[in-house]
N, C-alpha and C positions, 0 to 999 in steps of 0.2 A: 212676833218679836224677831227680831234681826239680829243675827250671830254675828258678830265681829269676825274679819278674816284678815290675816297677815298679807304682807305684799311683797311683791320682790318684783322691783324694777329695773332692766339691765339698760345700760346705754351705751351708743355701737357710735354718736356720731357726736357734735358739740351741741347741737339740740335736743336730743338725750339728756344728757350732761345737765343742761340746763332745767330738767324738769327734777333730777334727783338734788340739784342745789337749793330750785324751790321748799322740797319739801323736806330738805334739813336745814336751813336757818332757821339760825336763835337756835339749835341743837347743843345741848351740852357734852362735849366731848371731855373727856380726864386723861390726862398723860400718860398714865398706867394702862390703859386702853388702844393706846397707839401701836401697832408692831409692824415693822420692815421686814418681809422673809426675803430675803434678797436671793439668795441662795435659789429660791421660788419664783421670785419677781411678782411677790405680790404684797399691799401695803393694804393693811387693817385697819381701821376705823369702827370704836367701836361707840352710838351715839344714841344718848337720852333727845329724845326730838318731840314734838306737839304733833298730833296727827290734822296737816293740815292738809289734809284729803277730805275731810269733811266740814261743813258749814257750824262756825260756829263751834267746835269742839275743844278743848282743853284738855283732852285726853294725852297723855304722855305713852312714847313706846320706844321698846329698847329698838335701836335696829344696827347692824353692820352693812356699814360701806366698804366694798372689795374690790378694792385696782388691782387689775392684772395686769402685765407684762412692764413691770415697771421696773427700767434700766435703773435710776437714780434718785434717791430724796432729800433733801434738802430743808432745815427748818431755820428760821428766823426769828429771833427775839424768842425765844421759849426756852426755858429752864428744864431741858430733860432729865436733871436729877431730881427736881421735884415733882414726883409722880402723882402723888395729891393733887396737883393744880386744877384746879378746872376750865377750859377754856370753850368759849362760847363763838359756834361757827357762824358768818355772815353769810358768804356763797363760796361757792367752787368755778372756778375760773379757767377756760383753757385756750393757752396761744399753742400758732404753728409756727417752729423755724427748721427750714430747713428738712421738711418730711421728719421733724422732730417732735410730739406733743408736750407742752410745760403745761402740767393741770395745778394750780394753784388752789390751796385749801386758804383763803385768809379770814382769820378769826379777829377778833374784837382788841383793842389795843395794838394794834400790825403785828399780830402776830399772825406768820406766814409758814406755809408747810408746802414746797414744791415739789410737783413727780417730773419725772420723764419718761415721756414712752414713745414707741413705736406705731403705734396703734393704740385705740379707746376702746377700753371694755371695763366698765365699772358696772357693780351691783350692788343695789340698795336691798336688804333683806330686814325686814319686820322680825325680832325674836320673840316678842310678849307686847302686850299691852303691859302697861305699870297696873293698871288696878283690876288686873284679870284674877 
């Protein structure tokens, strides 16, 4: 029998990037779950996702997404006093201007969540399976 094991994926460039977006769409994120430690320059994500590392699977896991060195955030279209809301990620997206990175988080009805950084260092951490 084969023990499930937690993951933690870091990404260092925008093809990184690209693989931690894979594996949280359709992730459901809650507003309550969000936090900017700016003070830190780091922005929290905290996200019900399908584990789709495996073939075929349905399994649900909590995990956190962790931007670090993040100068700026910016949200669009979202009601950050309704902390209930739930909203549902499609990809993570990242432009360059100007030796500047804009990683864009866009969810489901354009609702939009942009960072800015200096550099790319995101981590995707697995906290539980849901039906552990």
């Amino acid at each position: 029998m084969t023990k499930p094991y937690l993951k933690k994926i870091i990404a260092q460039t925008p093809e990184d990037l690209k693989i931690i977006s894979a594996c949280c769409s359709e992730g459901i994120v809650k507003i309550s779950d969000i936090k900017y430690l700016k003070k830190n320059k780091i922005f929290l994500l905290s996200i019900n996702r399908l584990s789709k590392e495996l073939e075929k699977s349905n399994n649900k896991i909590d995990s956190i997404i962790r931007f670090e060195y993040i100068d700026a955030s910016q949200a669009k279209n979202i009601n950050q006093k309704n902390q209930d809301e739930e909203l549902e990620l499609l990809s993570i997206d990242i432009f360059k201007k100007n030796n500047i990175y804009e990683i864009t988080l866009l969810f489901l009805n354009n609702k939009i969540i942009t960072l800015t950084a200096e550099i790319i260092e995101v981590i995707l951490e697995d906290q539980k399976s849901i039906n552990d």
